[in-house]
N, C-alpha and C positions, 0 to 999 in steps of 0.2 A: 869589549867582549865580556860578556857575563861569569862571572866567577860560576865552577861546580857547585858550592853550595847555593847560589844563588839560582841555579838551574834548575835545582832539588828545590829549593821554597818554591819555584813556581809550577811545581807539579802537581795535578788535581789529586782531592783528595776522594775515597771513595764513600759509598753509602755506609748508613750504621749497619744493614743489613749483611752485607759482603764481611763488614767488618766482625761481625759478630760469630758468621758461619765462616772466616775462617780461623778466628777464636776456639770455636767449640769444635774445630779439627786437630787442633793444640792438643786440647783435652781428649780426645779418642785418641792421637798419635802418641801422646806421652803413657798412654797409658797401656796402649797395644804392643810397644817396644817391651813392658816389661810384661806382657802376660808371652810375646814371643820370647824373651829371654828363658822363661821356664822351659821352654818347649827344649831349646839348647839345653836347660840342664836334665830335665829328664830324660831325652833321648839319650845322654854320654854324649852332646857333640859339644860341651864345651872348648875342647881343643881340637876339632875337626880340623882347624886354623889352626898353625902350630904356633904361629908371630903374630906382629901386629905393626904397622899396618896389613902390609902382604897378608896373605892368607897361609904360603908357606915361604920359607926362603925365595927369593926371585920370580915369586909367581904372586899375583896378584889376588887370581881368583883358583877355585880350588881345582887341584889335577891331581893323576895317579899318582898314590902312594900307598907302600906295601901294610903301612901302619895303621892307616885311617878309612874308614868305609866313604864311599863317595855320598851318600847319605846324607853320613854323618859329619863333611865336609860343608856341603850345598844348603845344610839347615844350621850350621853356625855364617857360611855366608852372607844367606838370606837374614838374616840377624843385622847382619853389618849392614847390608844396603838399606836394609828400613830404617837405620839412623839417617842416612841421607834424605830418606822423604820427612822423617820428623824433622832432621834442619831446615828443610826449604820450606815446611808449613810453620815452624818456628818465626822465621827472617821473614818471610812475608806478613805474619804477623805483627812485627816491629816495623818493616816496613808502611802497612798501613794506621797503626797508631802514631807513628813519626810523620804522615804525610795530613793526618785530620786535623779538620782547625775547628774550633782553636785549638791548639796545639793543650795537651792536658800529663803535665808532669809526673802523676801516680799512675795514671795508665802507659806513657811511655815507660818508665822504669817498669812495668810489670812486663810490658813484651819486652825489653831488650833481653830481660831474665831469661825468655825463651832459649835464643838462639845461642845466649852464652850458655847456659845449662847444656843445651846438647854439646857442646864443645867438650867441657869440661865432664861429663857422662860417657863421651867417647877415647878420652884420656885414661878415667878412672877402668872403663871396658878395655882399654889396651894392658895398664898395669891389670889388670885380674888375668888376663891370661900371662903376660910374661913370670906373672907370681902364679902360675901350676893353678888356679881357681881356690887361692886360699881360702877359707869359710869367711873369713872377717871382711877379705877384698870384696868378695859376690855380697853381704850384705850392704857393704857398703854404697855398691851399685844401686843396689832394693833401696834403700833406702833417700839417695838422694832424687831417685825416681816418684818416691811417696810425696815428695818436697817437690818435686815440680808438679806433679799432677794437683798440686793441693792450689799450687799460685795459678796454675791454668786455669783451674777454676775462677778464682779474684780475675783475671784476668777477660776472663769472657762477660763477667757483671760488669767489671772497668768500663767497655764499649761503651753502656752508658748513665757513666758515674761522671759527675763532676771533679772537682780538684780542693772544693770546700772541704771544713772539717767534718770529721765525722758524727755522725749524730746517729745516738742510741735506741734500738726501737728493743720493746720489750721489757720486763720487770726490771727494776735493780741488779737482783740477786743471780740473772741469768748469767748476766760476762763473765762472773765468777767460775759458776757452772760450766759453763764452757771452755774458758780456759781451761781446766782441769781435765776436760772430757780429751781436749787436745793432747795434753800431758799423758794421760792416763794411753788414749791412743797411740803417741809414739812407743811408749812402753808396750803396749801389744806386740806393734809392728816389729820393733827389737826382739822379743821373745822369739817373734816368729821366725826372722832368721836366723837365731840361736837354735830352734827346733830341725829349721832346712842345715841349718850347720853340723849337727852332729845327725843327722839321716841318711836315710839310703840314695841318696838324688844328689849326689856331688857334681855332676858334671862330666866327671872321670873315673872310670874305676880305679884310677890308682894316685887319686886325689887326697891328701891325708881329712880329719873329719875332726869336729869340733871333740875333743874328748870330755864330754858329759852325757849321763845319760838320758837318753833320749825322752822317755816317761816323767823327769822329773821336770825337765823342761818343757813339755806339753799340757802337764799340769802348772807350771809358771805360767805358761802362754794363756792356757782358758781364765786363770784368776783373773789374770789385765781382764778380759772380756766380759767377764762378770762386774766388776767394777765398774766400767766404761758402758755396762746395760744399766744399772744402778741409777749414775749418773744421768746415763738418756731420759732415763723415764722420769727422772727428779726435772730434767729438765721441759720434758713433755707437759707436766703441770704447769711450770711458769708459762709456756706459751701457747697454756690452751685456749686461751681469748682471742687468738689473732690468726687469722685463716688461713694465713700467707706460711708461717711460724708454723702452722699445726700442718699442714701438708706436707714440708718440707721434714717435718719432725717424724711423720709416720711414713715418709720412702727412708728414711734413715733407719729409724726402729725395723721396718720391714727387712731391709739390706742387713743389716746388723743379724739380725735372728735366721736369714738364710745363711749366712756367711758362718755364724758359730755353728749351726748344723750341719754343713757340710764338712768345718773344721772337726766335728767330731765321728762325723762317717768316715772320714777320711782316716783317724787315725784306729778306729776298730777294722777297717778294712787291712791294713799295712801300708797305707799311705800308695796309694795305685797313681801311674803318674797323670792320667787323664784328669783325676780329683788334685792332684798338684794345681795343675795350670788352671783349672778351675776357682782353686782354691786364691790365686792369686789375682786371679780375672775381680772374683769377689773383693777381694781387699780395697783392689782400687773401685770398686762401687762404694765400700764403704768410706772412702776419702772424697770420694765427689759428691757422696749426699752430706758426709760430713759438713763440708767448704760452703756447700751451697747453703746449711743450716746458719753457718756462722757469716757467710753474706747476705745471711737477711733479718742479720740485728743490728745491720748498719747503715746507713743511705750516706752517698756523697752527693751531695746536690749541687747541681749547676748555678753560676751564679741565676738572679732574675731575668727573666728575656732569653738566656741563652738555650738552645734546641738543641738535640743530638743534630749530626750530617746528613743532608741532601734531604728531610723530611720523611725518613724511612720509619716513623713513631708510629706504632701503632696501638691501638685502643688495649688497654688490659684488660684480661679476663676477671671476672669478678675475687678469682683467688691469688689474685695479683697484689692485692693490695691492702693491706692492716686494717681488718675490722676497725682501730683504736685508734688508727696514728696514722693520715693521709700526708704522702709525702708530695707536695703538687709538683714540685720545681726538679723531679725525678723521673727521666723515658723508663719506658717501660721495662722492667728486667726482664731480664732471656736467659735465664740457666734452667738446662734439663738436670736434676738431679741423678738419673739412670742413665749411665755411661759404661765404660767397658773399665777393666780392671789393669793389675800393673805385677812389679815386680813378686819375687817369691813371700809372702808373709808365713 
């Protein structure tokens, strides 16, 4: 009788296409958990849930209590269960990179990241409430949210990347530039929950608050942004030759300059929480145009002969493909750079 893993190696494997769309479902789920996480903290329903897992002592899901608006119960709920849809589109994503042959090493390790990250997101979600919504706990949440949506992205170009080494498309000086832009990035995003830390939007009204002042820190926050604009457009120059490079470079620039605009409405307004979760929606567009800028100074190319799965290749668009630098032995890429947003920035 056939061994279980043996039963699993002879399970079909599915198209690039299935594989891809539900990839780029990764990417909307991870990144919709944290723009609904906002929504928990600017309504006050961070502790709607008073425990974790339960929702309150002995109860699972939420019921009367003299303390908590039902509300404001059912929308940290609704919270929790959308982690359950991001694991099952997570694991089925690992599941189908674990079932495609040839079987392809950088792309399994990027989906199994999946379904562990939600694990481990659902941990770090349970310590932030049994820790009262500490500022540093909820950033920390934000932030390891930015870190998945950033590999979801690699992960939906994975679908159809080889296992070769990587090979450089673009000037010299760009990886440079990018790197940094990266760096510079985290640094934003850090600010930003420093800004949501000492602000009016804890979660709880009787949540303690980052003790700095708030102005000084929103001015920290826009400097990252101005640097990391700086940076964009130094590197819009290096990749204005290559059509692939310059489209991806101007939904980035484009994203970028709504996202500081809104970040600055938002703080002459008083920070309104509809502009909150807005404002986070944004974030994580600027990390998937980001990802997708920095997945397209790299090809992993299949070895020669080999095809993505089932023949689901289809022809590229003309803006597909590097005025300078034709990658033959490479299926077509599939990343939408415009996707939905994430945690609080």
């Amino acid at each position: 009788m056939p061994s279980l893993k043996d039963r699993i190696e002879r399970l079909p494997g599915s198209s690039a296409r299935t594989q891809r769309a539900v990839a780029i479902a990764v990417v909307v789920t991870q990144a919709l958990i944290a723009v609904t996480g906002s929504v928990v903290r600017v309504t006050g329903s961070g502790l709607g849930c008073t425990t974790w897992p339960q929702c309150h002592p002995g109860s699972m899901v939420p019921v009367e209590h003299p303390e908590f608006a039902a509300l404001n119960q059912w929308i940290e709920f609704g919270n929790r269960m959308l982690t359950g849809v991001v694991g099952f589109i997570a694991f089925a994503a690992f599941v189908l990179a674990y079932l495609d042959r040839p079987r392809r090493a950088r792309y399994v390790r990027l989906a199994l990241i999946m379904p562990v990250g939600v694990v481990v997101q659902a941990v770090i979600g349970g310590a932030t409430v049994v820790l009262d919504l500490l500022w540093w706990t909820v950033a920390v949440h934000f932030m390891v949210s930015t870190a998945m949506v950033w590999l979801a992205v690699l992960l939906v170009y994975a679908v159809d990347e080889g296992d070769g080494p990587a090979i450089r498309r673009g000037p010299s000086g760009l990886r440079g530039v990018l790197i940094g832009m990266v760096a510079v990035l985290t640094g934003l995003l850090i600010a930003g929950t420093m800004v949501t830390g000492a602000g009016p939007h804890a979660g709880d009204s009787e949540t303690p608050r980052l003790d700095l002042p708030v102005e000084t820190l929103a001015h920290v926050h826009s400097s990252f942004l101005f640097v990391f604009l700086g940076m964009l457009l130094a590197a819009g120059f290096l990749v204005y030759g290559d059509r692939t490079l310059r489209t991806r470079f101007v939904i980035l620039l484009a994203t970028v300059i709504a996202q500081g605009s809104l970040g600055f409405i938002q703080f002459w307004t008083g920070v309104p929480e509809m502009l909150v979760s807005l404002h986070v929606l944004g974030a994580m567009c600027v990390i998937i145009a980001a990802a997708a800028l920095w997945c397209g100074t790299r090809d992993y190319p299949r070895p020669s002969g080999e095809t993505a799965p089932a023949a689901t290749i289809t022809a590229q668009s003309p803006t597909a493909t590097s005025a300078t630098e034709p990658t033959p032995n490479r299926p077509a890429a599939t990343v939408s750079a415009a996707a939905p947003s994430g945690p609080d920035a």
